[in-house]
Structure formats: structure tokens, C-alpha cells
py3Dmol code that shows the C-alpha trace and the ligand (Angstrom):
import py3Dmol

protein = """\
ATOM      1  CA  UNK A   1      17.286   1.902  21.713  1.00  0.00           C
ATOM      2  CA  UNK A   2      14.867   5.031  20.896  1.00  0.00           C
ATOM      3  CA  UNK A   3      13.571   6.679  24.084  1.00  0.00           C
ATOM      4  CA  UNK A   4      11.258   8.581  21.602  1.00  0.00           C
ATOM      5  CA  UNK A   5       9.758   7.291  18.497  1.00  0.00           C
ATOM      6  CA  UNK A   6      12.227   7.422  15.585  1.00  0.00           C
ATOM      7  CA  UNK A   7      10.253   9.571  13.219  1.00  0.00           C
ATOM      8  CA  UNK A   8      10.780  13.044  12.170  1.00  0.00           C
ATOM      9  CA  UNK A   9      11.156  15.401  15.314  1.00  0.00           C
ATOM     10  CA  UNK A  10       7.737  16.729  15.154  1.00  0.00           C
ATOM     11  CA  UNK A  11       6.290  18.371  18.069  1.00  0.00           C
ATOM     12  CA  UNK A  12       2.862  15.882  18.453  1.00  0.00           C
ATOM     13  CA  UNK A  13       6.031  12.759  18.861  1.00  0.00           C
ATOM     14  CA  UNK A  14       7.178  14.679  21.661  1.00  0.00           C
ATOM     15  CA  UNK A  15       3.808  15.682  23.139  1.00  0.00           C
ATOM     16  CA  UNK A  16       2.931  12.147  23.519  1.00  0.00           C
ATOM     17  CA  UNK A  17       5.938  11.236  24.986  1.00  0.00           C
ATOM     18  CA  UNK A  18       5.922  13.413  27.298  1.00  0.00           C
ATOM     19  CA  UNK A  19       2.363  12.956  28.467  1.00  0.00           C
ATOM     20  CA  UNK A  20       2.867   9.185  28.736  1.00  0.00           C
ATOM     21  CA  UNK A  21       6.023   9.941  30.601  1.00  0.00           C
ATOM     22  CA  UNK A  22       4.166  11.943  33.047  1.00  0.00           C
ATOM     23  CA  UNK A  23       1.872   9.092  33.346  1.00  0.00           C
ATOM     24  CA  UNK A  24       4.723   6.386  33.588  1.00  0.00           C
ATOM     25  CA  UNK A  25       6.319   8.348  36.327  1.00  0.00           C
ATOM     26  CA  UNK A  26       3.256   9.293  38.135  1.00  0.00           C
ATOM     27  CA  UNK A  27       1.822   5.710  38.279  1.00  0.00           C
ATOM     28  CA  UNK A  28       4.637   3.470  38.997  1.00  0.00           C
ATOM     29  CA  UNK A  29       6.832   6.100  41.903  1.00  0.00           C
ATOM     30  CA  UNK A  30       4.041   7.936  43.309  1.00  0.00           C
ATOM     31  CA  UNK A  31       6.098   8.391  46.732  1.00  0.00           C
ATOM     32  CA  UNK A  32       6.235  11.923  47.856  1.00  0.00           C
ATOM     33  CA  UNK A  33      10.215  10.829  48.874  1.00  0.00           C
ATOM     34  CA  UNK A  34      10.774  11.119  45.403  1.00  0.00           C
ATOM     35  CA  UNK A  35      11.128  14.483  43.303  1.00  0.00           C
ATOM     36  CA  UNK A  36      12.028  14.622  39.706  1.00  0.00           C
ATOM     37  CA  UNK A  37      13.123  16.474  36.734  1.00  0.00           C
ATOM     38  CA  UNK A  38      12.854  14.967  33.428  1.00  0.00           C
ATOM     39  CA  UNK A  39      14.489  17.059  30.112  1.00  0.00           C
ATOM     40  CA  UNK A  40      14.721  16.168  26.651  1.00  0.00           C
ATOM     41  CA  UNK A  41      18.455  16.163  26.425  1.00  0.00           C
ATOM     42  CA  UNK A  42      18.794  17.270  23.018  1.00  0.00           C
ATOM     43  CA  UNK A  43      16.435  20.329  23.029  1.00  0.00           C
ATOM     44  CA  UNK A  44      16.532  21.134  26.718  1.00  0.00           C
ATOM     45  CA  UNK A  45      12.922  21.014  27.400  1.00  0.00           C
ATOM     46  CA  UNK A  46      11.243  19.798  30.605  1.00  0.00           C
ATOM     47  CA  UNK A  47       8.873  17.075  29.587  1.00  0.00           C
ATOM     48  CA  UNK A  48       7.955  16.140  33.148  1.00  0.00           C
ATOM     49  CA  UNK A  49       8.374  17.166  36.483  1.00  0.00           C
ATOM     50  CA  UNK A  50       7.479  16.355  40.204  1.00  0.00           C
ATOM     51  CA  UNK A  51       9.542  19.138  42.098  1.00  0.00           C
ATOM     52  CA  UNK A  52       8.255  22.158  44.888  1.00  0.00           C
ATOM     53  CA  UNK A  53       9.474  25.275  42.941  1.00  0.00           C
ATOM     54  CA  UNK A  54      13.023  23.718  41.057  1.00  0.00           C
ATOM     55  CA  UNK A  55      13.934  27.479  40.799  1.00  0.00           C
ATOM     56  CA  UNK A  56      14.604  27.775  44.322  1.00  0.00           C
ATOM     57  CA  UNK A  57      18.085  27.239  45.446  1.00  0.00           C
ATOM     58  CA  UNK A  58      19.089  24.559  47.709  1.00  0.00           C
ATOM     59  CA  UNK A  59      22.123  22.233  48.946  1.00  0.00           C
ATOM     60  CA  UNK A  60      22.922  19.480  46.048  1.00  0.00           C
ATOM     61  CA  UNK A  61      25.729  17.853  47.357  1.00  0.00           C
ATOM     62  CA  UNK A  62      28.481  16.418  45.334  1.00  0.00           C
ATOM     63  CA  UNK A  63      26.602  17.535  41.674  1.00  0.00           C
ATOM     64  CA  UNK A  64      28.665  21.008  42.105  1.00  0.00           C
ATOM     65  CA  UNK A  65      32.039  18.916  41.874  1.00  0.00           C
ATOM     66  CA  UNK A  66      32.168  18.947  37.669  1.00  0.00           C
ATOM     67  CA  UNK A  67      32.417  22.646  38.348  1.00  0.00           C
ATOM     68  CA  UNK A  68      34.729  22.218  40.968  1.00  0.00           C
ATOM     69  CA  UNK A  69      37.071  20.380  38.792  1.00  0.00           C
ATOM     70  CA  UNK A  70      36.692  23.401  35.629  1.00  0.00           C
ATOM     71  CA  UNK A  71      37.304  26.129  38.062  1.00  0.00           C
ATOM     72  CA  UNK A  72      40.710  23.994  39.384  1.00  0.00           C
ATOM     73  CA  UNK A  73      41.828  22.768  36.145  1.00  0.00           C
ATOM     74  CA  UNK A  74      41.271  26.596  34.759  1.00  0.00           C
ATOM     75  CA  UNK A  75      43.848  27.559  37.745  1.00  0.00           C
ATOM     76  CA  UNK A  76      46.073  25.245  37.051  1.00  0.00           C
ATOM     77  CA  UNK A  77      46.993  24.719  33.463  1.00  0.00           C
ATOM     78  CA  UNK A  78      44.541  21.880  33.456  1.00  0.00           C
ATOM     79  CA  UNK A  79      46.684  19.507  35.071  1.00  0.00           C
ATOM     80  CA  UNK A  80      45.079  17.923  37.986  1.00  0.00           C
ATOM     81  CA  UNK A  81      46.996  16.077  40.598  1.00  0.00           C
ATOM     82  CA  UNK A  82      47.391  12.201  41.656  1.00  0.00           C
ATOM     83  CA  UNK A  83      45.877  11.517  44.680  1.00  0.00           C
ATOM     84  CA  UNK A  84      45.894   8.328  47.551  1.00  0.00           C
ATOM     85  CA  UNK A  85      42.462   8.785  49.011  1.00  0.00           C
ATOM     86  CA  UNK A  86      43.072   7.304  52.763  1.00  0.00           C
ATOM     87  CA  UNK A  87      39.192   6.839  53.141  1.00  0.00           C
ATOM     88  CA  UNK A  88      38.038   8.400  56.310  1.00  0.00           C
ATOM     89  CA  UNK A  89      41.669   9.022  57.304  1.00  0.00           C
ATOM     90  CA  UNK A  90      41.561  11.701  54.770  1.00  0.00           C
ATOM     91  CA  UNK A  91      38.193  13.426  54.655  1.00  0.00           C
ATOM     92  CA  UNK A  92      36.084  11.129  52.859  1.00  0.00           C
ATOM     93  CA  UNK A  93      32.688   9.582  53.026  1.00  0.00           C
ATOM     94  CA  UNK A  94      33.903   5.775  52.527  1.00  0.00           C
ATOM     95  CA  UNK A  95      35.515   4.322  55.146  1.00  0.00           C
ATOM     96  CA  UNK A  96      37.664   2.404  53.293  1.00  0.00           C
ATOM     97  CA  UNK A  97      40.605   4.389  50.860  1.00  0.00           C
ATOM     98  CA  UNK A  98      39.518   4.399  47.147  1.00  0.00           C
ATOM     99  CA  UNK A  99      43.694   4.596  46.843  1.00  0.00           C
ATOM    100  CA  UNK A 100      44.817   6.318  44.180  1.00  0.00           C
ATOM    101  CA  UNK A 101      42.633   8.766  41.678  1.00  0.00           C
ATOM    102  CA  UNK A 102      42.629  10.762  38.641  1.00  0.00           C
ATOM    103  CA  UNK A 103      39.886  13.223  37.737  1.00  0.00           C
ATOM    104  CA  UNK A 104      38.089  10.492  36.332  1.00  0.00           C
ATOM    105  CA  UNK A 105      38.010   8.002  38.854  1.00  0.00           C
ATOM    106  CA  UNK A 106      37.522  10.812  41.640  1.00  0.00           C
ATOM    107  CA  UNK A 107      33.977  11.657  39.661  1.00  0.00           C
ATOM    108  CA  UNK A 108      33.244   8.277  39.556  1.00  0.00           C
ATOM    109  CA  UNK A 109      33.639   7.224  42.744  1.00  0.00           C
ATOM    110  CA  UNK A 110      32.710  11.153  43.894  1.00  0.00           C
ATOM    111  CA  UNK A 111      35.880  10.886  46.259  1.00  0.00           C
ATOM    112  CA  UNK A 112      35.401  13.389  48.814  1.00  0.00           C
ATOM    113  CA  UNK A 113      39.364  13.235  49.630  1.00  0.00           C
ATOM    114  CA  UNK A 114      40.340  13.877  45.808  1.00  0.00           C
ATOM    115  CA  UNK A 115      37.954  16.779  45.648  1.00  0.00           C
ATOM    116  CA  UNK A 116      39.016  18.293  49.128  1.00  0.00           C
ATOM    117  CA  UNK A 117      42.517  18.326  47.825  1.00  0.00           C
ATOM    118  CA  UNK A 118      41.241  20.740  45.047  1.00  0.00           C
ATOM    119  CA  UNK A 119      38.811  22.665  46.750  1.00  0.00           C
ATOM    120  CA  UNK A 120      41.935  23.395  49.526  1.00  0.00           C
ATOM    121  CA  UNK A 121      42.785  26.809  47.948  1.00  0.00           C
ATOM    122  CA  UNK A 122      39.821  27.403  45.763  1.00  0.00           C
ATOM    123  CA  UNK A 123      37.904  30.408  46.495  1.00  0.00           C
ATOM    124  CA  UNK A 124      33.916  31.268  45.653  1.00  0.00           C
ATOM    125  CA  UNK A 125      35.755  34.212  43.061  1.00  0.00           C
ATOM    126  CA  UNK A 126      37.602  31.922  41.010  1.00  0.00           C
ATOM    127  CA  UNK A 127      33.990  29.725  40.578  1.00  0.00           C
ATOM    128  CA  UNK A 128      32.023  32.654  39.820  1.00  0.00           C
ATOM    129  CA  UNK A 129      33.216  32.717  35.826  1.00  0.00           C
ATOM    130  CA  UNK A 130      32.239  28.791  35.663  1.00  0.00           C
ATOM    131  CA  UNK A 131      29.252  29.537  37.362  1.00  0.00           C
ATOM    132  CA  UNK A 132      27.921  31.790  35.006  1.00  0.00           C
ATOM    133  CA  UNK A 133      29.217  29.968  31.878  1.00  0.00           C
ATOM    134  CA  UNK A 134      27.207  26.913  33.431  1.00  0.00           C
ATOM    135  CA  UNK A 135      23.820  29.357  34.541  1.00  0.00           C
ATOM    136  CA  UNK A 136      24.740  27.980  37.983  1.00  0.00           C
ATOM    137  CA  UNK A 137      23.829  30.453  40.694  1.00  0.00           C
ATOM    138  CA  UNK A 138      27.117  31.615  41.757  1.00  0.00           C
ATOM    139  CA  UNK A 139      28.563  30.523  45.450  1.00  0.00           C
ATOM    140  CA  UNK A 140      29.639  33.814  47.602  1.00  0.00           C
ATOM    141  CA  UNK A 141      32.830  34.978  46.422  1.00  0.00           C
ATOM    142  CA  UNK A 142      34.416  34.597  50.138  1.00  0.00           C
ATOM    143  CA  UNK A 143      33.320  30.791  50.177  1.00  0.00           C
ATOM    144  CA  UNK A 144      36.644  28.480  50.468  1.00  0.00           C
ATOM    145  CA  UNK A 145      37.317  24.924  50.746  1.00  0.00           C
ATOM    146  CA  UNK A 146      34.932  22.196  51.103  1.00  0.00           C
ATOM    147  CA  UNK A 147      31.418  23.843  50.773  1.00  0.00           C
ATOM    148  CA  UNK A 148      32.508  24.655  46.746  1.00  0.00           C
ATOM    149  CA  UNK A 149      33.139  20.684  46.121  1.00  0.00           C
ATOM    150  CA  UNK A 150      29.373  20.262  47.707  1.00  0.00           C
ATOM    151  CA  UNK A 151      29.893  19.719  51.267  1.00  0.00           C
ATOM    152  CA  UNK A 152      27.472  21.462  53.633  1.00  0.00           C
ATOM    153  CA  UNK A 153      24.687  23.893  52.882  1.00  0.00           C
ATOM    154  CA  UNK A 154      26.565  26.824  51.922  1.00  0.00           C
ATOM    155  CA  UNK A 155      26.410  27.514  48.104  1.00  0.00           C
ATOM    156  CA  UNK A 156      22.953  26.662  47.175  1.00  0.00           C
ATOM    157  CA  UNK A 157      22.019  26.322  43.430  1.00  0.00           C
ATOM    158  CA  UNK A 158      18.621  25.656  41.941  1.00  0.00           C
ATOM    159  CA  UNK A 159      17.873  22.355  40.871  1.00  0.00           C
ATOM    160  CA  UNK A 160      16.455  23.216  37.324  1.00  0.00           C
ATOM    161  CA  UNK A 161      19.766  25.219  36.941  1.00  0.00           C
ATOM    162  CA  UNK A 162      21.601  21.940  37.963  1.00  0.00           C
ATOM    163  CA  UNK A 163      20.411  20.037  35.408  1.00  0.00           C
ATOM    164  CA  UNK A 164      20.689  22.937  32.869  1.00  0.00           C
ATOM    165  CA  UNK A 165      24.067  22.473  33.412  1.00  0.00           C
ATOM    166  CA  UNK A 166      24.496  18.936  32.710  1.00  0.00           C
ATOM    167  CA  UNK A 167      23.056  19.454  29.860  1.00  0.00           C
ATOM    168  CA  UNK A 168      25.718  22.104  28.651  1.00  0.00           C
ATOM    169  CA  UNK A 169      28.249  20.283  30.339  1.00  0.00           C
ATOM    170  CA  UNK A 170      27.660  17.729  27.079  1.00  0.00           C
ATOM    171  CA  UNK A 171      27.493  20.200  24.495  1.00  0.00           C
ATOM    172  CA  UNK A 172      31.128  21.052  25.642  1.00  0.00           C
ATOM    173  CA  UNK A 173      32.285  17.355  25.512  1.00  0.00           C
ATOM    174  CA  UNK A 174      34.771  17.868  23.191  1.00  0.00           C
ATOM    175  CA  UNK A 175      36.678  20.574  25.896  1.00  0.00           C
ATOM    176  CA  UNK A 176      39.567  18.485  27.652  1.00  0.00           C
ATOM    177  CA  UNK A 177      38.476  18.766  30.985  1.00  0.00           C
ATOM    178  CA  UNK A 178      34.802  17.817  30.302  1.00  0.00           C
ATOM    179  CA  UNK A 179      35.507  14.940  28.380  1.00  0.00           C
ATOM    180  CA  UNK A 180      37.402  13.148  31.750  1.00  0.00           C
ATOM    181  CA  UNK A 181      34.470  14.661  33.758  1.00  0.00           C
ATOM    182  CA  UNK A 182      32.290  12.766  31.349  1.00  0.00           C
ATOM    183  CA  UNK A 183      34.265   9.895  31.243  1.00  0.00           C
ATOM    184  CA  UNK A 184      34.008   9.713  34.867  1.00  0.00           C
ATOM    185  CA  UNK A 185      30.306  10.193  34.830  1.00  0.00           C
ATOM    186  CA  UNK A 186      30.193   6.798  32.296  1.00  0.00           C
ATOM    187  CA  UNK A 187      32.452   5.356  34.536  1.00  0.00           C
ATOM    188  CA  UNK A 188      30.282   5.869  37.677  1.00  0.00           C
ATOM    189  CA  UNK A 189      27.279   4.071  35.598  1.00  0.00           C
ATOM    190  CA  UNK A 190      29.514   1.185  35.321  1.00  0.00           C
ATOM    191  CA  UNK A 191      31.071   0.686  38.928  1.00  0.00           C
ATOM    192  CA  UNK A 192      30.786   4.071  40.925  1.00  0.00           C
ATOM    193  CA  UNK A 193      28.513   5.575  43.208  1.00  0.00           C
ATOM    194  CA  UNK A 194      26.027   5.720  40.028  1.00  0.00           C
ATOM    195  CA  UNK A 195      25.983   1.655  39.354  1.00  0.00           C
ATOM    196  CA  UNK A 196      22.479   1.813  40.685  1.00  0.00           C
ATOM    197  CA  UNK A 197      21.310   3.629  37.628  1.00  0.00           C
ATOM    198  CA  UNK A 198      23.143   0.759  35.540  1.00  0.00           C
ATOM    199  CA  UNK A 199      21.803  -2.181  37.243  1.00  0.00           C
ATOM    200  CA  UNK A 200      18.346  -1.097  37.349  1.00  0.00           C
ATOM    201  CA  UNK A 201      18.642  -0.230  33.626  1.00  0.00           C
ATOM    202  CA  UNK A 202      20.300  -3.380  33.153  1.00  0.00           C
ATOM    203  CA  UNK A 203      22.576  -1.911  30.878  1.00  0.00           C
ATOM    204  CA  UNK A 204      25.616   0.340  31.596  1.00  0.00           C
ATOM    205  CA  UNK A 205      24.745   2.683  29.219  1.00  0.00           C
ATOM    206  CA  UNK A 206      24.471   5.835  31.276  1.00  0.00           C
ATOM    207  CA  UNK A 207      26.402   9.051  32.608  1.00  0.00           C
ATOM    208  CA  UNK A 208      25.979   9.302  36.151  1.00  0.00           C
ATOM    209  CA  UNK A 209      26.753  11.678  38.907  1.00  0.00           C
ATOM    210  CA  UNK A 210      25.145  11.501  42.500  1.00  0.00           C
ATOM    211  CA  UNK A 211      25.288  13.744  45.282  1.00  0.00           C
ATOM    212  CA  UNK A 212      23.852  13.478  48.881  1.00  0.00           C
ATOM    213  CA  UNK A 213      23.298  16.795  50.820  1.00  0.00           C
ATOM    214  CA  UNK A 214      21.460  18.292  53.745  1.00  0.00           C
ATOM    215  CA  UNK A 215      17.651  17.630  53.770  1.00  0.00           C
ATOM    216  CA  UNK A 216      15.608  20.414  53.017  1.00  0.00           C
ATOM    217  CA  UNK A 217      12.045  18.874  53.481  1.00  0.00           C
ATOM    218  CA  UNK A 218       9.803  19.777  55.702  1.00  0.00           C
ATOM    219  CA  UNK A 219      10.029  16.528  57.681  1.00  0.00           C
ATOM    220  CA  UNK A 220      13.818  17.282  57.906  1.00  0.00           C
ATOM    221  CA  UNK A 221      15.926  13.889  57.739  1.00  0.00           C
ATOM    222  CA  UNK A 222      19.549  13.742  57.831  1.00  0.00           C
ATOM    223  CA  UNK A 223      19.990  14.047  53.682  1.00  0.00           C
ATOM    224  CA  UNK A 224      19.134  13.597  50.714  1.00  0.00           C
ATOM    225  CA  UNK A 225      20.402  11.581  47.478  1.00  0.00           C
ATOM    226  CA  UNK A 226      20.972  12.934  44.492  1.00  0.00           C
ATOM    227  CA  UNK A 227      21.129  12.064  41.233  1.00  0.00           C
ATOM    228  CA  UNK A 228      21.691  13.479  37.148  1.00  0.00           C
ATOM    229  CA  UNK A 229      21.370  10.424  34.798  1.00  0.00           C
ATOM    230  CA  UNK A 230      22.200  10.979  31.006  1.00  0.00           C
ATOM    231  CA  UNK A 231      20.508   8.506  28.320  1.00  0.00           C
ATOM    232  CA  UNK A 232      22.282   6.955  26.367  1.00  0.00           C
ATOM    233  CA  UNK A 233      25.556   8.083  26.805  1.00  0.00           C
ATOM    234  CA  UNK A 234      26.513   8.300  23.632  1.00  0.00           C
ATOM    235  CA  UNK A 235      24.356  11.409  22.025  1.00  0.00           C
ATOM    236  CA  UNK A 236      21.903  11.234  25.405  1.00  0.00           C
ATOM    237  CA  UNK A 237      18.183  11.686  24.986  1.00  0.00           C
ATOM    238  CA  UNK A 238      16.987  11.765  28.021  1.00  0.00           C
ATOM    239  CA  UNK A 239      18.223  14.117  31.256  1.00  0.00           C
ATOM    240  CA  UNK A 240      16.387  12.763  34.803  1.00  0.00           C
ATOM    241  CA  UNK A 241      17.200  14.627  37.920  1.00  0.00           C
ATOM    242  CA  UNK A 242      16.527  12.603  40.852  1.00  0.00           C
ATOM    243  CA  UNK A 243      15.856  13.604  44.358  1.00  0.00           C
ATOM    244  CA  UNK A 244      15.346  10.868  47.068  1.00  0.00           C
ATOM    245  CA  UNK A 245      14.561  11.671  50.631  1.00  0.00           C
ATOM    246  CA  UNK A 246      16.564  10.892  53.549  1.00  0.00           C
ATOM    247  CA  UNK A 247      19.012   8.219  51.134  1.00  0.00           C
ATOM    248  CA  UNK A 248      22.201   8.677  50.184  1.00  0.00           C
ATOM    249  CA  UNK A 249      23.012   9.792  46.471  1.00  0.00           C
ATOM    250  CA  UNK A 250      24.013   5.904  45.395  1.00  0.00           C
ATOM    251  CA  UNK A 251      21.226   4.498  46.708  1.00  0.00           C
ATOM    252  CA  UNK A 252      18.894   7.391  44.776  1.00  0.00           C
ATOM    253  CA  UNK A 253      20.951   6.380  41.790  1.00  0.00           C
ATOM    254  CA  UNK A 254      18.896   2.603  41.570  1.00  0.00           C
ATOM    255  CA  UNK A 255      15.626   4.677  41.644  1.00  0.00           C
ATOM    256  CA  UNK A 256      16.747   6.880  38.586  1.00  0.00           C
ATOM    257  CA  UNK A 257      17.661   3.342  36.919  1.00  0.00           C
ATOM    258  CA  UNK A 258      14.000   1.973  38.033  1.00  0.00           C
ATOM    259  CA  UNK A 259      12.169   5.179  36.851  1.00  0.00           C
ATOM    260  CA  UNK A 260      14.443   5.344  33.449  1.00  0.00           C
ATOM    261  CA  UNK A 261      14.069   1.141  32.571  1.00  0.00           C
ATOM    262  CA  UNK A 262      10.143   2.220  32.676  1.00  0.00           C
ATOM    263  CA  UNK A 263      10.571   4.953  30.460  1.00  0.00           C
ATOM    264  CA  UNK A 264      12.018   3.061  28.431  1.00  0.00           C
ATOM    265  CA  UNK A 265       9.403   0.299  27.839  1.00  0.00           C
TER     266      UNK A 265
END
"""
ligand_1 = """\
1
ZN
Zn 37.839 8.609 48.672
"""
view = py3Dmol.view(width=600, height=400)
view.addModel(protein, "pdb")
view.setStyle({"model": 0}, {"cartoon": {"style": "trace"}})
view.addModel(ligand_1, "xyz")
view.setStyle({"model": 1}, {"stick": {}})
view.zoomTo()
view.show()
């Protein structure tokens, strides 16, 4: 599979690509519900976009909780606990337990319970150094608990910085931490809260992480869904950040899958 065409990396190649992309995305999801971010994954450049002003920061939800799990694992010798998620019982947005997680399973499921249990005596300081390393803007240094795994409205980051990060996030793969994070995020493709992007690609062939967070449209709904979709996930190609309105982050995940199978044609 070649997202773009397989000759030399000449600028014109991408040009095209990118102007048919636009054209692609424009077309076939033309719903204002539906903001975007598109990046060439190897060079980092923005080849489309449909987004009021990415620079400005805003709630993403559960995308923070990679950086969650660096600043814990840096506090902790990198060993990062076992944990029986108890569903609702124990703080997290399924009603029924996912049982027992590692790191990987946590970010592939994006278990709200695993990542409270690390975020318990995390402070906004200790995130500040992963922050920067990421270009993430930094949460207050006071912040504690749940708001720095992504709950609530209360460390804000820019979505163009977001994906920024992703991106970075894969030039590191090789760091122990990162490689479970991404390990989770192929997981999540598979059979997590990112499947969506899977089926609708018909192929599992994708690292996925959604989020859901507070709406910050003007017609306010209740959230938003999330989503950063890597392609392929071996040596990706493509980086699309999603934004649905007033959906949960899984369900935005089957739009990313719709809008990257038609990139792909
Ligand atoms: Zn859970």
C-alpha cells in the first residue's frame, strides 16, 4: 500500500497529493461536525486541513494520556502497575470492568480507571518536562489528578500541537515506554476504542488513540470525539486528526477509517 505515489520524494508528488486530498476530503465529508488535520507523517507537513484556528488551545480528552503515562513511568523507574479496572465502580467510562490492564491494554482500551490510578499523585510540575519535550502546551503546574490523564477542561493543548506530538511520539519508538504506548495504539486499531478506524479501513493496519472531551463549538453539545490515526503502522505515512461533534471518541474513530479508506483509493 502507497498512500503517495512511489516515486522519488519530489515536491510536485506531494503537491498533487495533497491537492487531491483536499479535494477527497472536501467532497465526500463536507459536514461542518467534522474538523480535520491531515500531516505527512514522515516530513511533518500539513497537507490538508478543515480546523477554526488549530493553534488555539482546547480540551482533547484522553489524547493527553501517552504523556500521562511518560511523565508516570519517568517517576517511577518505568515500571507501571497492574491494575483490575472495576468499570464504573472504579472511575471509568465503561460500565462494565475491562479487568485487569497493563500500559498497553489501558491505551487501548483508554481505561479511565488504569489512568486515574496514575494520574492519583501526579502533579502539572512533573508533566511540564514531557510537555515541552512533546511541544505540548504545558498544563498549570498546580493541576493534580484526573484533568492531566484528559478528564475535564482544565489543561488545554492546541490541536496542531497534538498531533505534532504523535508524530514525535514515533520518532521515539524505540524508547521503552513509547514502544508499549505504541503497541497499545496498534492494539486499539485492532479491538479498542480505535476499531472504528480498522473496520472502516478494512484492514487493522493502524495506530489509534481516541479521546472524547468537552464541546467547544459554538452550538455547545455535551462532547466531542477525538481521534489521531497513524498510516500504516509500520513506518506511517499518513497522520489524520479527527474531530467529530457531539460523538464520543470511538465512534469518531469509524469516520477517521471512512475519510482514510478514501484517501487511500
Ligand atoms: Zn476501565
Amino acid at each position: 500500500m502507497a498512500f503517495f505515489p512511489a516515486q522519488d520524494s519530489s515536491l510536485p508528488a506531494k503537491s498533487l497529493f495533497s491537492q487531491s486530498a483536499v479535494l477527497v476530503l472536501e467532497r465526500d465529508f463536507p459536514s461542518s461536525d467534522i474538523s480535520y488535520l491531515l500531516f505527512d507523517a514522515r516530513s511533518g507537513t500539513l497537507l490538508s486541513s478543515r480546523w477554526d484556528d488549530p493553534a488555539r488551545p482546547i480540551p482533547l480528552g484522553s489524547l493527553v494520556k501517552p504523556f500521562t503515562a511518560l511523565a508516570y513511568g519517568e517517576t517511577h523507574e518505568n515500571k507501571f502497575p497492574s491494575h483490575f479496572c472495576r468499570g464504573e465502580a472504579s472511575g471509568c467510562w465503561q460500565v462494565h470492568p475491562h479487568g485487569k490492564l497493563d500500559l498497553v491494554s489501558a491505551i487501548s482500551l483508554s481505561c479511565n480507571s488504569y489512568f486515574r490510578a496514575l494520574a492519583e499523585n501526579l502533579t502539572g510540575e512533573q508533566l511540564i518536562p514531557v510537555a515541552k519535550r512533546f511541544g505540548l502546551d504545558p498544563p498549570d503546574p498546580a493541576l493534580s489528578g484526573p484533568p492531566l490523564m484528559g478528564l475535564g477542561d482544565r489543561w488545554p493543548i492546541a490541536p496542531i500541537k497534538m498531533a505534532r506530538a504523535y508524530l514525535e511520539l514515533y520518532h521515539r519508538r524505540d524508547q521503552p515506554i513509547v514502544r508499549d504506548i505504541l503497541a497499545g495504539m496498534a492494539q486499539s486499531a485492532r479491538n479498542g476504542t480505535g476499531k472504528g478506524v480498522g473496520e472502516a479501513m478494512k484492514r487493522e493496519d493502524a495506530l489509534v488513540k481516541t479521546g472524547t472531551a468537552p464541546c467547544t463549538h459554538l452550538h455547545a453539545a455535551p462532547g466531542d470525539g477525538f481521534v489521531i490515526a497513524m498510516v500504516p503502522a509500520n513506518q506511517p505515512e499518513l497522520l489524520l486528526l479527527v474531530r467529530v461533534h457531539s460523538v464520543p471518541g470511538a465512534t469518531a474513530s469509524l469516520t477517521a477509517g471512512r475519510m482514510l479508506r478514501r484517501l487511500e483509493e
